[in-house]
KOLSERO-826605 format. One line per 3 residues: their letters; for each residue x, y, z of N, C-alpha, C. Coordinates in Angstrom, 3 decimals. Atoms other than C-alpha are relative to their C-alpha. Last residue first. Layout:
<atoms>
A> X/Y/Z/X/Y/Z/X/Y/Z; ... .
</atoms>
This chain:
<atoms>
XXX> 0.655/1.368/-1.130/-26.752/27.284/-24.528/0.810/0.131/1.326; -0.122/1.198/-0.556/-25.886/30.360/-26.296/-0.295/-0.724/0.500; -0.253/0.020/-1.709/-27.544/33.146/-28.256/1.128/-1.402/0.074 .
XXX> 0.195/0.810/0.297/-26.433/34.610/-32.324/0.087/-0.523/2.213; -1.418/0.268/0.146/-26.497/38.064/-32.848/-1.072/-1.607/0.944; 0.449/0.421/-1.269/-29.546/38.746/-35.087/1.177/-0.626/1.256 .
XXX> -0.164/1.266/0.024/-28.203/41.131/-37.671/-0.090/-0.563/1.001; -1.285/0.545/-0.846/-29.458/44.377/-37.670/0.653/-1.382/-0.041; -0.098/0.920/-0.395/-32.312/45.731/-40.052/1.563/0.026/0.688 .
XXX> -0.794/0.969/0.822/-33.547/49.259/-41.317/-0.006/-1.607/1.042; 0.948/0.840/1.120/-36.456/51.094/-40.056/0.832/-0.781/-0.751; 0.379/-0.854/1.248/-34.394/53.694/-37.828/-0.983/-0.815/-1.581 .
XXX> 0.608/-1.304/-0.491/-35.111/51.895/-34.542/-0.224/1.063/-1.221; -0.680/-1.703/-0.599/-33.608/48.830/-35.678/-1.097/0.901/0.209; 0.059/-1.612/0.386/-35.529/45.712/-36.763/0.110/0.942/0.833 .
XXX> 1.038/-0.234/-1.331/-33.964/42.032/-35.631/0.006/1.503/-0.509; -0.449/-1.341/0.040/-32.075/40.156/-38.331/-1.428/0.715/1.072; -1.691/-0.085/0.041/-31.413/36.129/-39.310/-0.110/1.419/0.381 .
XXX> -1.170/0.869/-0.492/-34.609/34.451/-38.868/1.156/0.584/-0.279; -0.089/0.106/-1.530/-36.964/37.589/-38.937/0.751/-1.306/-0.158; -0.836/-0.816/-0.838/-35.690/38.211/-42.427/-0.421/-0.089/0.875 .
XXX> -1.441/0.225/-0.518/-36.156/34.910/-43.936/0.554/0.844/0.827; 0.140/0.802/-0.932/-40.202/35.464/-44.519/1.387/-0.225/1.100; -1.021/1.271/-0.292/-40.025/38.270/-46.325/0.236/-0.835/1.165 .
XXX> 0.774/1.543/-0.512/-42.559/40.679/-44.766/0.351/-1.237/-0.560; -0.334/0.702/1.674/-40.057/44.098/-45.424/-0.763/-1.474/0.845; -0.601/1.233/-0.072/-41.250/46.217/-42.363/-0.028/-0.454/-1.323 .
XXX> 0.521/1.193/0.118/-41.963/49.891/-43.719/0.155/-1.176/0.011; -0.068/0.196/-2.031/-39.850/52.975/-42.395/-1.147/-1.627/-0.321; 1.891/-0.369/-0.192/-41.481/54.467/-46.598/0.443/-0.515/2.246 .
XXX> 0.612/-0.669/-1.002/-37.423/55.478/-46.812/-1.553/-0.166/0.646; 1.088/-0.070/-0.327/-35.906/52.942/-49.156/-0.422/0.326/1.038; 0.120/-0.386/-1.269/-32.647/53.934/-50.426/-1.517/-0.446/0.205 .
XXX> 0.155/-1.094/-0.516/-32.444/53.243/-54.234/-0.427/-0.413/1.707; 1.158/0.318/-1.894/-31.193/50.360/-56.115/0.028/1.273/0.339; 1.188/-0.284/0.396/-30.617/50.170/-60.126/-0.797/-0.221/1.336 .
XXX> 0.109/-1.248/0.971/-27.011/51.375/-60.365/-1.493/0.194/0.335; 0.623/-1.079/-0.720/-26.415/48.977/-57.247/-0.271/1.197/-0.780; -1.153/-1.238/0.598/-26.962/46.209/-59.868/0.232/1.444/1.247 .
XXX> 0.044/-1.444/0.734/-29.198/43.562/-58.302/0.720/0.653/0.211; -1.176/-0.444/0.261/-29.887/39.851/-57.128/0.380/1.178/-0.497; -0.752/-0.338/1.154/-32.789/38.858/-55.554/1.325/0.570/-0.579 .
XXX> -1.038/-0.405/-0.081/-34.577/36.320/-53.218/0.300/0.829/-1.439; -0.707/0.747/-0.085/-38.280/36.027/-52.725/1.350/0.413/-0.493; -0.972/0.339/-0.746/-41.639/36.976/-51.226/1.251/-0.734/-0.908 .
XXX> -0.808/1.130/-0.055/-44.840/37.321/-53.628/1.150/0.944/0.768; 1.018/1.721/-0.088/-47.953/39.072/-54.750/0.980/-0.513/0.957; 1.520/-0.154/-0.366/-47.089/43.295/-54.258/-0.677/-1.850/0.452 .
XXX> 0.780/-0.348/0.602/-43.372/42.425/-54.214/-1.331/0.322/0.416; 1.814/-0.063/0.258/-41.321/41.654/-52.024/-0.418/0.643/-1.192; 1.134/-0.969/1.008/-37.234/40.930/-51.872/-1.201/-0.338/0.184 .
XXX> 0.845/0.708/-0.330/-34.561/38.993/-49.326/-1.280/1.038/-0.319; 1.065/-0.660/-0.939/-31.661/41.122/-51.254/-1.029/-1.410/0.359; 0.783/0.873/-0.393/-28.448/39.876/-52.275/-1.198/0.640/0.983 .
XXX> 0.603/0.154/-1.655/-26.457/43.250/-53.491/-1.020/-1.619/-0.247; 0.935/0.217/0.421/-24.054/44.119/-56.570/-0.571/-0.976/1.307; 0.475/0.968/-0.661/-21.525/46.083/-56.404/-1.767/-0.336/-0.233 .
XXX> 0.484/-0.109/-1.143/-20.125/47.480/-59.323/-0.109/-0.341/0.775; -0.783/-0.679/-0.600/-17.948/46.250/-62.616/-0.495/1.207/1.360; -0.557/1.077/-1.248/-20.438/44.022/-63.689/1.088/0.527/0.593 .
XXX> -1.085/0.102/0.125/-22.554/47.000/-65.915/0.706/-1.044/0.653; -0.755/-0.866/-0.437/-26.315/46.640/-65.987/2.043/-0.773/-0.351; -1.056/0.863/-0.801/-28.178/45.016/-68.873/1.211/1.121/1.250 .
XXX> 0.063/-0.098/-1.056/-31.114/47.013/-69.577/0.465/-0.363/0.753; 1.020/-0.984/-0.194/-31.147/47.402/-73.371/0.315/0.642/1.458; -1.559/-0.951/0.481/-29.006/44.495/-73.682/-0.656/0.902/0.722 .
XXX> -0.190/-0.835/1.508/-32.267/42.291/-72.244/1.288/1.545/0.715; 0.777/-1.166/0.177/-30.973/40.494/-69.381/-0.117/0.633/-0.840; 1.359/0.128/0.230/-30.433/37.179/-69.982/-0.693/1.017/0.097 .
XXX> 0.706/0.034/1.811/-26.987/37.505/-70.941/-1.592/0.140/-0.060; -0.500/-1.653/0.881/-25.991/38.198/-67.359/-0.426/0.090/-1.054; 1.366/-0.805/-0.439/-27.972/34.869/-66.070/0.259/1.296/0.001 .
XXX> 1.154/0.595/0.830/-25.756/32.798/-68.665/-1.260/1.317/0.588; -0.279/-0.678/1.219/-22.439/34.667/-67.475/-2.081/-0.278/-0.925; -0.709/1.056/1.239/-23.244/33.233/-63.939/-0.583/0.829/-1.205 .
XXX> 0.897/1.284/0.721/-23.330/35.310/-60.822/0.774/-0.808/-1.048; -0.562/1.376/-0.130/-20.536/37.101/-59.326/-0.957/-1.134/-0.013; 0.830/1.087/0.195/-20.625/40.733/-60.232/0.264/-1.311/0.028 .
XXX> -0.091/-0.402/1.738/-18.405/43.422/-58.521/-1.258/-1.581/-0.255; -0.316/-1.314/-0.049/-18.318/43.815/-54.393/0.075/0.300/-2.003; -1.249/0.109/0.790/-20.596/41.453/-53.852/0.619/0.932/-0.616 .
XXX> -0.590/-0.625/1.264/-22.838/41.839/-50.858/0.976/0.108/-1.113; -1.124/-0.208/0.459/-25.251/40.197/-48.945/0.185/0.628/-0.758; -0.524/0.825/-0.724/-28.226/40.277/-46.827/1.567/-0.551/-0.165 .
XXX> -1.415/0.800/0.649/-29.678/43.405/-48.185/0.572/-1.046/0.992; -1.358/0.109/-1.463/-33.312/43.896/-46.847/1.304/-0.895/-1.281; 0.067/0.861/-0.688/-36.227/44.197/-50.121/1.670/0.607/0.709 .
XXX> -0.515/-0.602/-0.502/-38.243/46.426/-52.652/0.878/-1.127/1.056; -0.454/1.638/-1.213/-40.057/45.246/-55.599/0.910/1.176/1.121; 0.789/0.041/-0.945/-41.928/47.411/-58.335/0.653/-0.989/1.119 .
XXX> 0.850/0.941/-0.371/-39.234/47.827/-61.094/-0.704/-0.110/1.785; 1.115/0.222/1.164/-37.421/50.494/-62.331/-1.232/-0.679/0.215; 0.024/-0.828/0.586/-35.060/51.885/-59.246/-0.887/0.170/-1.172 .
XXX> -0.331/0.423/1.201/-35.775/48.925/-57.273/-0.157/1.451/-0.346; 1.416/0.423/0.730/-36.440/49.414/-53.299/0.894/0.338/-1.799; -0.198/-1.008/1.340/-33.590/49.394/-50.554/-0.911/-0.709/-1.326 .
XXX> 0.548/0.438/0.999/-33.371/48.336/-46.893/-0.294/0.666/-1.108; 0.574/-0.889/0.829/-30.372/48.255/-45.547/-1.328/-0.317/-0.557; 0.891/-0.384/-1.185/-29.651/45.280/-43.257/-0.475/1.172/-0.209 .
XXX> 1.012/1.002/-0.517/-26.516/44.661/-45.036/-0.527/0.305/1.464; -0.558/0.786/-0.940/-24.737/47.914/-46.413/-1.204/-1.174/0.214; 0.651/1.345/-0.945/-25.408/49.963/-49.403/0.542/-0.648/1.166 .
XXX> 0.584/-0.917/-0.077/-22.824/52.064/-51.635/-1.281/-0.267/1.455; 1.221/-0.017/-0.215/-20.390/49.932/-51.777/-1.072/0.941/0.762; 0.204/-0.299/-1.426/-16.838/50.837/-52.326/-1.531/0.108/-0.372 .
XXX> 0.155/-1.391/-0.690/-16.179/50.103/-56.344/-0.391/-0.536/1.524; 1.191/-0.176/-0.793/-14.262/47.039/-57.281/-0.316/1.023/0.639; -0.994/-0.993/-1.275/-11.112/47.800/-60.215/-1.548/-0.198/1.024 .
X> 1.007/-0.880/-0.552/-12.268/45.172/-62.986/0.408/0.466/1.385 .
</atoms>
């Protein structure tokens, strides 16, 4: 598998192309690097490709807060300028001016 140039960056934030969730990228893999078991589990139907990148988001929903993994086929740009209220992203990222995230740089003693 030839790895595409990511589309995304960390500290992006970017909302689901199908599904209701939206969340801050924290990492990124440049092709797929889960496990074969939690590839199979997606119905066929809707299985994305593993030859992409594929992003670690700190994700919301309407109920709930929590980590996800996703295809960049099935992420889109998220423009609403709306803090993401994941709990993890104020420990590791401080919000920019344009509504995305930064990474927190780290103080000294």
């Amino acid at each position: 598998m030839k790895p595409l140039i990511a589309k995304f960056g960390i500290g992006q934030v970017v909302k689901h192309r199908k599904y209701p969730f939206r969340g801050v990228i924290y990492d990124v893999d440049p092709v797929f690097s889960n496990t074969e078991e939690w590839w199979q589990s997606i119905p066929e139907e809707v299985r994305p490709r593993k030859d992409q990148p594929f992003y670690h988001l700190f994700a919301e929903n309407a109920e709930t807060e929590y980590v996800a993994y996703v295809s960049e086929q099935n992420l889109l740009l998220d423009t609403s300028g709306d803090p993401v209220r994941h709990p993890q992203v104020d420990e590791i990222f401080t919000r920019a001016e344009d509504g995305g995230y930064q990474i927190r740089v780290a103080r000294r003693n």
